[in-house]
N, C-alpha and C positions, 0 to 999 in steps of 0.2 A: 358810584352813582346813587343819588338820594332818591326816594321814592314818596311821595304824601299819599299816607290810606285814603285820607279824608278826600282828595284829589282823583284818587281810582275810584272811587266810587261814581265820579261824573261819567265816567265810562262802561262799567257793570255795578252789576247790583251786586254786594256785599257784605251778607249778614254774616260773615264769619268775623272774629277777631282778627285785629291785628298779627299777632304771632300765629296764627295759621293760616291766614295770608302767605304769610313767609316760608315757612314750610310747601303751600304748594308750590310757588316759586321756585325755593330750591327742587323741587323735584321736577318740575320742566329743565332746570338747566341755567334758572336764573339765580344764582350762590346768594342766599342774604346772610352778608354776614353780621347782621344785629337789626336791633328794632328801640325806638327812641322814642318816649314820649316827647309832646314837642306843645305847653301853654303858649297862648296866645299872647298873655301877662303875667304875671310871677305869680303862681299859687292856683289860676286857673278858675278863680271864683266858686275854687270847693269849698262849700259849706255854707254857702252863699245863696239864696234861694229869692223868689217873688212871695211879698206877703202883701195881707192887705189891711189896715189900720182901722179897727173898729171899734178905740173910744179912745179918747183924748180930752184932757183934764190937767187945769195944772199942779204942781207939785205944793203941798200946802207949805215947806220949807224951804222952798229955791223961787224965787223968782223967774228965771231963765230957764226951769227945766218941765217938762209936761211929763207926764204917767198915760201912758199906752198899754192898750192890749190891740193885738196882731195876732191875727189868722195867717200861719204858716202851712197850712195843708195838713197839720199832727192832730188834728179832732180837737185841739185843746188850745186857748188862743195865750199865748207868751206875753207874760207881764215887763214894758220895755222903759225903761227911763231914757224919756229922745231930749239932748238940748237944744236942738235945730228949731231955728222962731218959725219954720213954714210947715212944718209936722202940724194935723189935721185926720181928723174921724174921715172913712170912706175911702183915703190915697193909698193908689199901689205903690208899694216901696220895695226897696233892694234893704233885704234882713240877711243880719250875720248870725249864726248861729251858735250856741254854745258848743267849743270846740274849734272852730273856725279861725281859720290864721288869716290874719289880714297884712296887703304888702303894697302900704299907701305908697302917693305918689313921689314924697319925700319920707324920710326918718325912717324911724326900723319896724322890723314888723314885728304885730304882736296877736297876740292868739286874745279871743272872745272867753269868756268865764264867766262865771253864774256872780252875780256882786248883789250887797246893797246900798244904793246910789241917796246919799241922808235920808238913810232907813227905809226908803223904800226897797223892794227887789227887782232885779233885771237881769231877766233872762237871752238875753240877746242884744244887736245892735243895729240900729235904722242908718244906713250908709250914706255917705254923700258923694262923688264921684271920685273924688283925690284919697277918699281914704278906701277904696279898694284899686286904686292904684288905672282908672279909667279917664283920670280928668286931672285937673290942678283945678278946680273949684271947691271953696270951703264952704259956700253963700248956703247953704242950706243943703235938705236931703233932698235925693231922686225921688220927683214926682213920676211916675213911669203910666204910660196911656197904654194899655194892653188888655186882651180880654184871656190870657193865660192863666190858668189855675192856679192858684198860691200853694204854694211849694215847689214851684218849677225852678230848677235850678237855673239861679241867671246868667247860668255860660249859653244856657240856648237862646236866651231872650238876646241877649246882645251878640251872640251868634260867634260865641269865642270858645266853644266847645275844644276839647284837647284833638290833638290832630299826633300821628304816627310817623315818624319817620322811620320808612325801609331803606336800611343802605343794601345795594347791591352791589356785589363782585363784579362787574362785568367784564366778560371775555372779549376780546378786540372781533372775533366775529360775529358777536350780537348786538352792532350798532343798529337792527332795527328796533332791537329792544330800549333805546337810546332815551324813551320818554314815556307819560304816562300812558299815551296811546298804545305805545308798543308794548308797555308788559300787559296792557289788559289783553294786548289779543292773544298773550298765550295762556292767561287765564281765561276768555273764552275758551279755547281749545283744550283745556285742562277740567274746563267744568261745566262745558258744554252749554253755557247761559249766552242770551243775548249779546253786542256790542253795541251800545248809547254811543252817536258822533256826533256832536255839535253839528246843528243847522246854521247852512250862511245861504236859506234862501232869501232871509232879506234884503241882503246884498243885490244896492240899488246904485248905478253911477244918476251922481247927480247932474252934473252938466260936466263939461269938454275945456273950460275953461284954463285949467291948467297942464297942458298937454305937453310931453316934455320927447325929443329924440331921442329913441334909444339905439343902439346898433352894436353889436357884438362879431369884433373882430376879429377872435380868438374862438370858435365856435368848438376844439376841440378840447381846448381848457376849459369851456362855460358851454356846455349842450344845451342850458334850458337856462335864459333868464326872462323873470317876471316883473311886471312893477306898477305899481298905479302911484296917482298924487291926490293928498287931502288937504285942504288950504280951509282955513278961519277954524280951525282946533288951538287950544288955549292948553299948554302946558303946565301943570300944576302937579302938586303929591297924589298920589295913587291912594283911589280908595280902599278901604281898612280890608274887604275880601279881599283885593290883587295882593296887598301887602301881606296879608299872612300865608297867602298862599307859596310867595318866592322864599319868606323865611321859614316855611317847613320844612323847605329844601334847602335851606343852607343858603338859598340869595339874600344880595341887600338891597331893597327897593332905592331907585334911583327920582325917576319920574314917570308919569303916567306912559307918556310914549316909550320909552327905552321900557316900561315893565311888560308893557304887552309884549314887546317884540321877544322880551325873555320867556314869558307866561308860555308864548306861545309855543319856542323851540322847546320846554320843555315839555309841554301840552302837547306837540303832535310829532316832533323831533325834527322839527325846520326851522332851520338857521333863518332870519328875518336883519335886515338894518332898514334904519332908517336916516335918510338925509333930509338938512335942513333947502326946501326947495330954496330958497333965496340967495343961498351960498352957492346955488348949481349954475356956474356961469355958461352962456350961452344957451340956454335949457338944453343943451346934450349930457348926455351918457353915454359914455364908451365904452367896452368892456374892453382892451386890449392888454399887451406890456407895454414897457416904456427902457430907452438907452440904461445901459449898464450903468450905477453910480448915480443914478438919478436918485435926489434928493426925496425923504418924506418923513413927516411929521406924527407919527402916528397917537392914537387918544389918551396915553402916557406920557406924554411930552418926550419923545424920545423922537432923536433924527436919526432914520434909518437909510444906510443905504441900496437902492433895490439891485436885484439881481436883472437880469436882461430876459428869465425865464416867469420873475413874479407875476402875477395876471393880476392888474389896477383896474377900478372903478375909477372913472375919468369923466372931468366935464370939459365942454371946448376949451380950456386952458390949463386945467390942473390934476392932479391925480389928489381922488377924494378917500380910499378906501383900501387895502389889500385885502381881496376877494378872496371871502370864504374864511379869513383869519384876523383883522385885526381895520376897525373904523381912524379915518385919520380927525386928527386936533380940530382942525376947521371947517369940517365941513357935518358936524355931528348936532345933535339936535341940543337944544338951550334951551333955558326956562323965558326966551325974547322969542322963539321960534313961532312962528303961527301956521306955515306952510311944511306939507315933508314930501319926499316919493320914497316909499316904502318898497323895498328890495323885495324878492322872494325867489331866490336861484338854485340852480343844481351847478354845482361846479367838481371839475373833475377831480377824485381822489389822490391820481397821482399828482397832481400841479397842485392842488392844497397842502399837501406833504412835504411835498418837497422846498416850497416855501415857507412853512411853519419851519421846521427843520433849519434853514437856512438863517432866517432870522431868533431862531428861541423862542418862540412865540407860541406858545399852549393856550386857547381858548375855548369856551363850550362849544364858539361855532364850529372851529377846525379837529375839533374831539371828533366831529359828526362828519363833517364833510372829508378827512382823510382817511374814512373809513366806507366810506359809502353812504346816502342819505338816499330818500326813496324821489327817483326824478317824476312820480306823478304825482307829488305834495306841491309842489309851488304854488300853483294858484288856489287852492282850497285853501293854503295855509293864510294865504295872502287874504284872501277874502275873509281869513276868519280875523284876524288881525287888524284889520279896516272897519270892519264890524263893530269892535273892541274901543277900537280911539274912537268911533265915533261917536259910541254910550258915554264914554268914560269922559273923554280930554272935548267932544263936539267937533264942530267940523263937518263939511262936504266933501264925497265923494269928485273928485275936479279932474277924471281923465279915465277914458278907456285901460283895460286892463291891455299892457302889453306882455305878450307871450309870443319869445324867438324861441321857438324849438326845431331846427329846422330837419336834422334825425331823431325821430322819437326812438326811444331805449325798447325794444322788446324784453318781452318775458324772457326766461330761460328755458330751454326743451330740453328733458332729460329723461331719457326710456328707463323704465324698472322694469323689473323681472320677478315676479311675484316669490321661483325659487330663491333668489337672494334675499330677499326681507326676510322668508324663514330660515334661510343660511345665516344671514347674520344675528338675529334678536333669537335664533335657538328655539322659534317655537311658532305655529302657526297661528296668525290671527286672521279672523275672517274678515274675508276683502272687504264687508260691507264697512266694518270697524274702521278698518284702512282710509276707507276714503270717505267716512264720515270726519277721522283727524285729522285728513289733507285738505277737505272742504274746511275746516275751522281754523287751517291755516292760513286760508287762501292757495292753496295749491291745488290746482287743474287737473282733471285725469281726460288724458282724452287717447283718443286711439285706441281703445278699452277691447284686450284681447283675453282669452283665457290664459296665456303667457305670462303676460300685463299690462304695459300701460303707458304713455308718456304725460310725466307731470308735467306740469307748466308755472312754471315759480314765478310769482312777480319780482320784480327788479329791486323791491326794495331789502330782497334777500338775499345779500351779496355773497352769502357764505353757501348758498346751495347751489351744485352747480358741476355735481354729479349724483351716481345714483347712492352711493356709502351714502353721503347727505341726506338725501329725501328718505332714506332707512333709518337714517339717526333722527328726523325730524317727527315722525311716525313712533319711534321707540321711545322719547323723552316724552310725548305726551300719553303714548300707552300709561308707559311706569313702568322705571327698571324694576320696581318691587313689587310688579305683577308678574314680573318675568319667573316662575320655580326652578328653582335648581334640580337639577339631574340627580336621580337613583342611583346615576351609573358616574356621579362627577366623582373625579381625581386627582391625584396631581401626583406628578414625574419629578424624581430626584434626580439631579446630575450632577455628577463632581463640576467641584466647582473650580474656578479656572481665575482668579481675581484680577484683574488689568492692573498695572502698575500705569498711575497718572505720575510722569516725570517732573512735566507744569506744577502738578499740584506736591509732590514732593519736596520740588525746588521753594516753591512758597513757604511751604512749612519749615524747612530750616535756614530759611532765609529771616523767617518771622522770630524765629529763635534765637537766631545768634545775635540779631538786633534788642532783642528782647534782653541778650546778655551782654550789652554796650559794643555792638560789634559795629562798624561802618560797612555796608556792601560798596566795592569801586566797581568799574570796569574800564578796562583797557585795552590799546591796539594789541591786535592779534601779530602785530610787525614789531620786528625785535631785530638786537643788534647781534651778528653772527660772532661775535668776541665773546658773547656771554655761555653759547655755548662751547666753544671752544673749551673754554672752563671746566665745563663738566661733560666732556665730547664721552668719557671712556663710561658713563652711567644713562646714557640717554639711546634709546628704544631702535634710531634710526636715523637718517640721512636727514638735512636740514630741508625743507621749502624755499627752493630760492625764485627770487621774484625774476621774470623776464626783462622788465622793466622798473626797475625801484625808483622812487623818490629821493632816495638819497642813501649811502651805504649803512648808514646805521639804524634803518629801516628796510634792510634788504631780505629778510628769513621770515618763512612765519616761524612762528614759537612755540617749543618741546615743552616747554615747562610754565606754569605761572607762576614761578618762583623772583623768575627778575624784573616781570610787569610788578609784583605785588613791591618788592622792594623800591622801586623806581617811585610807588607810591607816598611808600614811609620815606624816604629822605625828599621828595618835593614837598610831603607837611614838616617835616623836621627842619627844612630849610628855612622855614617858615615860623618856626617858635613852635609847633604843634609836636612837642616830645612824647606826649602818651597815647600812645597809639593802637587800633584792634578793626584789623580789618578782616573782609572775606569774599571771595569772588566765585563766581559761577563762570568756567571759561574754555573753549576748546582750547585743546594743544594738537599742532600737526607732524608728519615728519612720514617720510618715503621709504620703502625697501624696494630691492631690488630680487624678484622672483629666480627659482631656479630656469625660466625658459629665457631669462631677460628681459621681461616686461618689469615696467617698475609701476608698484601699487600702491599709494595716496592713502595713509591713514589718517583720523579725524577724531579726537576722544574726546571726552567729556569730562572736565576735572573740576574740583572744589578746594578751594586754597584757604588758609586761614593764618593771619599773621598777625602776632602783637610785639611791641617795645615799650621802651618806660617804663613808668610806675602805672599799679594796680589801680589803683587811685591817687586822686591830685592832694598834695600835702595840705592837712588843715592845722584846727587847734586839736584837735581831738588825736589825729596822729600824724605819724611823719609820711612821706611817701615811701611806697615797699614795692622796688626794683619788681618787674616781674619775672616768674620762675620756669621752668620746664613744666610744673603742676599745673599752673595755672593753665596752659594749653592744652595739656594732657584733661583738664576739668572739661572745657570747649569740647576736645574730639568727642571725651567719653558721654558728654549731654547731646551730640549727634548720634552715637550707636545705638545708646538709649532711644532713641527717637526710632530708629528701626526695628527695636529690641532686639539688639546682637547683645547676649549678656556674656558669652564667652569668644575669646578666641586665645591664639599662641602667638606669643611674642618673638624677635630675636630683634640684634641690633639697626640701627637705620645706616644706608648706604653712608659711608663714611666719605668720599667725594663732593656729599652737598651738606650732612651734618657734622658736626663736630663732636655731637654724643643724640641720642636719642635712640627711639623703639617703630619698628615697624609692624602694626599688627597684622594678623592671617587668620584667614576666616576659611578653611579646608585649604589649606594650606597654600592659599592666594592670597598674594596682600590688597589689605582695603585701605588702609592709610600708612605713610611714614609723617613720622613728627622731630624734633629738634631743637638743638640750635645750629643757626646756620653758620659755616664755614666762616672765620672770621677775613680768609682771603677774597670769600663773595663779597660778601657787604662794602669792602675796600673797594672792588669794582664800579658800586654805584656811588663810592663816597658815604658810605652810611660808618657814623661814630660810635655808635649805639649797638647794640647787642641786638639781634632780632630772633624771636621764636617764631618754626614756620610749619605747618601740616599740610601735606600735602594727600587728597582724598581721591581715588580711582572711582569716580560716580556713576559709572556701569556697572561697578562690581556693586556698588550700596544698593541702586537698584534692585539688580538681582537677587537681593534679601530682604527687600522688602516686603511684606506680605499684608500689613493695614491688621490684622486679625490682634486681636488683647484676647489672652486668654487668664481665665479667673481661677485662682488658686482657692480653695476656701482654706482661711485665716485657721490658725490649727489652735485649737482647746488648749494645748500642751505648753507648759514653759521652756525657755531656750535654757541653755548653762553656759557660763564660758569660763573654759579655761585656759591658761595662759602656759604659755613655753620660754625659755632665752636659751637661744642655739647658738653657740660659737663655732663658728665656720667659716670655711676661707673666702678669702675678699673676692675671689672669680665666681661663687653663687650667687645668684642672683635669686629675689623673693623669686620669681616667674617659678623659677624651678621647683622653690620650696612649697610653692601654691600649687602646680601640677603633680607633684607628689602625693600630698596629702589629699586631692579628691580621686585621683587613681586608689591609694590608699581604704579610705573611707567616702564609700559614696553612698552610705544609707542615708547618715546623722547628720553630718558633716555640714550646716549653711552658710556660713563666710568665715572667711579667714583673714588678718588683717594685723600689718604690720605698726606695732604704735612706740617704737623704741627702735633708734642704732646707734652701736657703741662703739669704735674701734680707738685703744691704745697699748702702751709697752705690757702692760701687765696680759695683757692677751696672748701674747708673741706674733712674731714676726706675720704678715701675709694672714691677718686673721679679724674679724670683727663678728658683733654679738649681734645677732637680732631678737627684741622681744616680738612674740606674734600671741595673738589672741585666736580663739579658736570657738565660733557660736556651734553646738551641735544642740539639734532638737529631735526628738520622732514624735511623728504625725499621730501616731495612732493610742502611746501610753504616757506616762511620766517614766521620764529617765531617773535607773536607780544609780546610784552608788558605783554602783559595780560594774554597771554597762557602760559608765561614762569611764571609770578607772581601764578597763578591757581596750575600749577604743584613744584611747592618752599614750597607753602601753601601745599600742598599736605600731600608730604617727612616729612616735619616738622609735621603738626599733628602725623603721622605716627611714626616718634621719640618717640614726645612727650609719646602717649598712648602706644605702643609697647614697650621701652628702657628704659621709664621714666630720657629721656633726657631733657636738661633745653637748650632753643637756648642763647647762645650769641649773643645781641645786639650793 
C-alpha cells in the first residue's frame, strides 16, 4: 500500500521528515518497507526560484537579445542575457540558476552554467514554461503576478513541491489502516497530536429532481447501501491538485469523476462508484443476484459469466455493476455523462471474496471490502465526495441522500482484565496511560472496575475481537521498545529433535534428479499378478488382490515399482523415444499372514530410478555412449549425497530381479539395490533394450535424514598421494580393498580410489591388477617422509596377509 506524506499532512500535523514518519509507523505495526521521493515533473524545479527584473537594456551586439539584472533573494542582483522579446524592468520571473538542470518540455535536458553570451556575462536563465518542462509554449518568458519574495523556490509558487511516497507492508488484518485517514489515526495515537477531518457541513441537497428507486434485496450481502444523484456536472480532466495527488500514490488520473471516487477510497478507505444516471433504466437500483450463467460485461471489456451467489448492482433491466468488485462496460461514467448516482456501500466481506475469488478479480475496492471496511463511512464518505464533483466537475446536488441500513453493525464488547495486560506486555503500565491509548484509538472503556474494564471497539476494527487483541492494540502504541528486558531474562537449551518434512524431502530429490535429465512418471498402483509371479521367491509377502478387478491384468496391487517403471520405457520406446531416465515417487503393497491368523496390510514408500539408451543423443561432436551401470550408480550416489550418507557396506544385488549389481547397507539395512535388470524381465514387458534399475527403501532414507551440514575447517596441510598395483584374485572386490584399508588407517587416510584394471595371461589364471590411489593428509602437521613411508608399509602388509595380494613393483 502506497502512502503520500504530503497527503497525511491533511490529517495531522507533521513537522517531522519523511523517513521518520516511517519509523514511527513501523513501530505501531504499520511495516514501511521504503520511502520514495516522488516530483511533480522531472527535476522538481530544483534550482529554480522567483526573481524579479530590475534593468533591462538591449545588447549593444545582438539585436534580439537584452542584458538584465535580477534580484534572486542573494543580496547581489545576477547579470542575465534574456532573448525573450517580452522580458521587461519591474517583471517577476521564473530564474534558473547556476547549476540548475533543466527538463524542458521536449529535447534533452540540460544544466544552467556561468557563459558569455557575445561578451556579455550570464549568470542564470529567465524561463519560459516549455523549457522547465510546465508548458509547450515558447512565446516568450513567465510574466508571474505574485507578491512572494524572490528567491522563493518556484515549486511552491506553482505548488509542485516534492511529495513522499510511503510504501507500506500491510498485514491483511489492518484494513482499517487501508488509507490515508487510517494510518493518521495511528499516528495520532503514537503521538498523541490532534486528527484534521474534512468538513462536509456544506453539504447541501439542491433540489429532489433527480430521485432514483433504491431497494436492496440481498440485505445480508449488502447491510448498508447509500446513494445520491448529481445531474448538470460536466466531465473533464482533473485538476493538477487531484492529479498529483492519485500519482504520488501510484494512480493514473482518469477523469474528474472516476478521480474523486479514487481520491476518496484512498482518502478515507471507502470504496465509492459512480454511475452514469442516464444509462440507469427505469430509475431503479437493485441490489440483489441474478440466475446462474447470466451474462456480464464488465469495464475490461471481458464477458463474465456470474455465479448465482455474485451480488449485482441492477437497474429495472440490466445488471450495471459487481458489488464491491468490479463496474460493468455500459453503465460507467463517460466524458458525454452529465448526470451520475454516486454509490457509497458496505458490502459483506465474505460475499465480496468469494466473488472476487470466483471471477480473478483483484481491485482496490474488493482489497477493502473482503477484508472489512468501516460500515459507519458510507454516508460521510459520500457526502465528501459530492462535495468534490461539485467544486471540481459542477453540478447539483438532485436527490435525498438514500441510506438502507436496516441492522446497524454494533461495536464490539470485549472485557479485560487489567492482570492480563500486565501478564502479557511483562510489565505494568498505569491504567491512566491505558486508556489514554485506547481513547486515541477510539476504543471505549466502560464498565470501569478495579479488575478492569470492557472495551468497546468500533466496527471498523475487524481484527479486535478479543481481549490478546485490545493488549496487543495497547502494547504497539506503548512501544515494544519501551518494554525493558528482565535482570532475570533467559533462555532454555533443549536437545533438539529436528522433524523430518517427507513433502519437502520428496521435493528436493525430485528437483534433482530432474535437474539431472531425469523424467518423474507416475503410475497405477494396479498391476499384472504374472509380473510377480516372476519374482514370487524375492518379494516381502502375499499379493493385494482386488475383490472386484476391472479386468485380470489389473487385478494385484503392486510389490514393486519395478514393472510400472518398465511398462513406462517400452510405451516411450514403442514410440521412437530410445533414451530414456526416469524416476518415481510410489507405494508398493502386499499382505502377511500373523501368527494368530489375522492378516496385516502393509503399505511402503519407494523411489524407483530407471535409465536406457544412450547418455546422450549422437551429435557431430560425439557418437552416442550406450549407458552403463556407472552412470546409475552416479544418480543413486548424488541422492545419498543429498542426505549425506558418505559411507555404507556393500554386498551383491538379489540376483532374481538383477543380472549383476550392488545393494547398499547403511547399519546393516539395505537403503537401495541397483543393476541391471534381468534380461528375462524386460522380455515380459517386451523391452529390446537393456534397462538399469534402483530400487530405493524411502523410510529407511528418511530415517537418515537429518537437514544438519556440518563444517569441517579446510586443513593448512597438503594431501600426498600414493599409488599401489595389487594383483589379486578376480573374487576381490575394490569394496573389500576399501574397507580394509580404512579399518587399517584411519588417522591419514582421506580417499581411496581405483584408476586402473588389468586382467590377462601374463597374470595367471583367476587373477587381475588393480592400480588404486591412496590421498593421506594430517590435519594438524606436514607429512614427512617417513610417516607417509610407515603408513604405505602399513596398507601393504595388510593386503598382503588379508587379500593374499601380491604388490607390484
Amino acid at each position: 500500500m502506497e502512502i503520500s506524506y504530503k497527503w497525511l499532512q491533511d490529517f495531522i500535523e507533521l513537522p517531522e521528515l519523511p523517513e521518520e514518519v516511517g519509523k514511527m509507523l513501523t513501530a505501531t505495526g504499520l511495516e514501511v518497507e521504503g520511502v520514495e521521493k516522488i516530483e511533480a515533473i522531472p527535476g522538481g524545479l530544483e534550482g529554480i526560484v522567483i526573481g524579479e527584473v530590475l534593468t533591462c537594456t538591449k545588447h549593444p551586439d545582438a539585436d534580439k537579445l537584452s542584458l538584465t539584472t535580477v534580484d534572486v533573494g542573494s543580496g547581489q542582483p545576477l547579470p542575465i542575457v534574456c532573448g525573450a522579446p517580452n522580458v521587461a524592468a519591474g517583471q517577476k520571473v521564473v530564474v534558473a540558476l547556476v547549476g540548475a538542470t533543466l527538463h524542458p518540455a521536449s529535447g534533452e535536458a540540460f544544466q544552467i552554467k556561468k557563459a558569455k553570451i557575445r561578451g556579455a556575462a550570464s549568470e542564470g536563465m529567465i524561463c519560459a514554461e516549455d523549457e522547465i518542462g510546465l508548458g509547450t509554449s515558447h512565446a516568450g518568458i513567465m510574466v508571474l503576478t505574485t507578491d512572494l519574495p524572490n528567491g522563493t523556490p518556484a515549486a511552491r509558487y506553482f505548488n509542485l513541491e516534492a511529495d513522499y511516497q510511503i510504501a507500506i507492508g500491510l498485514t491483511p488484518n489492518r484494513i482499517d489502516a487501508a488509507s490515508h485517514y487510517g494510518t493518521a489515526r495511528d499516528l495520532k495515537a503514537a503521538l498523541n497530536r490532534p486528527l484534521r477531518l474534512p468538513s462536509v457541513d456544506a453539504f447541501t441537497v439542491n433540489n429532489t429532481n433527480l430521485t432514483l428507486d433504491v431497494q436492496v434485496d440481498d440485505t445480508a450481502a449488502c447491510p448498508r447501501y447509500t446513494g445520491l444523484t448529481i445531474s448538470g456536472l460536466t466531465v473533464a480532466e482533473s485538476p493538477e491538485w487531484l492529479k498529483q495527488r492519485l500519482i504520488a500514490i501510484g494512480q493514473k488520473p482518469i477523469n474528474n469523476v472516476v478521480d474523486i471516487t479514487n481520491f476518496v477510497l484512498h482518502d478515507l478507505g471507502q470504496p465509492l462508484h459512480a454511475f452514469d444516471a442516464d444509462r440507469i433504466a427505469g430509475n431503479q437500483v437493485i441490489v440483489k443476484t441474478l440466475p446462474e450463467g447470466t451474462p456480464f460485461v464488465t469495464l475490461d471489456g471481458v464477458e463474465r459469466k456470474l455465479s448465482s451467489t455474485d451480488l449485482m448492482i441492477c437497474d429495472a433491466e440490466k445488471p450495471m455493476c459487481i458489488a464491491g468488485v468490479f463496474g460493468g462496460q455500459y453503465s460507467g461514467v463517460s466524458m458525454q455523462t452529465t448526470s451520475i448516482f454516486l454509490e457509497s456501500a458496505y458490502f459483506s466481506a465474505t460475499s465480496v471474496r468469494k466473488t472476487a475469488q470466483y471471477h480473478g478479480l483483484k481491485t482496490d475496492a474488493s482489497f477493502r471490502f473482503e477484508r472489512g471496511t468501516d460500515p459507519n463511512m458510507p454516508v460521510f464518505a459520500l457526502k465528501r465526495a459530492a462535495l468534490l464533483i461539485q467544486e471540481i466537475a459542477g453540478g447539483t446536488i438532485s436527490s435525498d441522500i438514500t441510506d438502507i441500513y436496516p441492522n446497524p453493525i454494533k461495536p464490539f464488547r470485549v472485557a479485560v482484565r487489567y492482570r492480563n495486560i500486565d501478564r502479557l506486555i511483562g510489565i505494568k503500565i498505569d491504567h491512566t496511560e491505558i486508556h489514554r491509548i485506547l481513547e486515541a484509538l477510539d476504543i471505549q472503556a466502560d464498565d470501569q472496575t478495579d479488575e478492569g474494564f470492557t472495551a468497546v471497539v468500533p466496527p471498523y476494527r475487524v481484527d479486535v475481537t478479543r481481549e490478546a487483541d485490545v493488549v496487543e492494540e495497547i502494547l504497539r502504541i506503548y512501544g515494544l521498545d519501551n518494554v525493558p528486558l528482565s535482570v532475570h531474562l533467559s533462555a532454555d537449551s533443549l536437545s533438539e529433535f529436528p522433524k523430518v518434512d517427507p513433502d519437502g524431502w520428496q521435493n528436493r530429490v525430485g528437483q534433482l534428479m530432474a535437474a539431472n535429465g531425469f523424467y518423474e512418471i507416475l503410475t497405477l498402483s494396479l498391476t499384472r499378478p504374472a509380473y510377480h509371479d516372476a519374482i514370487r521367491s524375492v518379494l516381502p509377502g502375499e499379493d493385494v488382490t482386488l475383490l472386484n478387478p476391472l479386468s485380470d491384468e489389473l487385478s494385484v496391487m503392486r510389490q514393486t515399482l519395478l514393472f510400472s517403471s518398465l511398462e513406462t520405457l517400452a510405451y516411450n520406446l514403442n514410440r521412437r523415444q530410445k533414451d530414456l531416465k526416469t524416476f518415481e515417487f510410489g507405494k508398493v503393497y502386499h499382505k502377511v499372514k500373523l501368527e494368530d491368523g489375522s492378516t496385516k496390510y502393509v503399505e511402503r514408500m519407494r523411489l524407483s530410478l530407471a535409465i536406457t539408451g544412450n547418455q546422450s543423443s549422437e551429435s557431430w561432436l560425439q557418437k552416442g555412449q550406450s549407458v552403463v551401470y556407472h552412470d546409475l550408480a552416479t544418480a543413486t550416489q548424488r541422492i545419498l549425497n543429498l542426505f549425506r550418507i558418505k559411507s555404507f557396506d556393500t554386498q551383491p544385488a538379489d540376483s532374481a530381479i538383477f543380472q549383476y549389481g550392488l545393494t547398499y547397507m547403511v547399519n546393516k539395512k539395505p537403503i537401495v539395490s541397483l543393476g541391471l535388470v534381468q534380461p528375462r524381465l524386460t522380455k515380459l514387458i517386451d523391452l529390446k533394450q537393456p534397462v538399469f534399475y534402483a530400487d530405493f527403501d524411502w523410510a529407511a532414507l528418511l530415517k537418515l535424514a537429518t537437514g544438519k551440514v556440518r563444517y569441517e575447517e579446510v586443513s593448512r596441510f597438503p594431501e600426498v598421494r600414493r599409488d599401489l598395483s595389487l594383483v589379486i584374485d578376480k573374487g576381490v572386490t575394490f569394496e573389500q580393498i576399501s574397507r580394509l584399508a580404512r579399518q587399517t588407517e584411519r588417522k591419514l587416510l582421506r580417499a581411496i580410489n581405483v584408476f586402473d584394471v588389468y586382467e590377462g595371461d601374463n597374470l595367471g589364471a583367476g587373477k587381475k591388477a588393480y592400480s588404486v590411489n591412496f590421498m593421506l593428509q594430517d590435519s594438524t602437521q606436514t607429512l614427512t617422509d617417513a610417516a607417509i613411508d610407515k603408513t604405505m608399509q602399513r596398507l601393504m602388509n595388510a593386503f598382503e596377509q588379508e587379500l593374499g595380494a601380491v604388490i607390484r613393483k
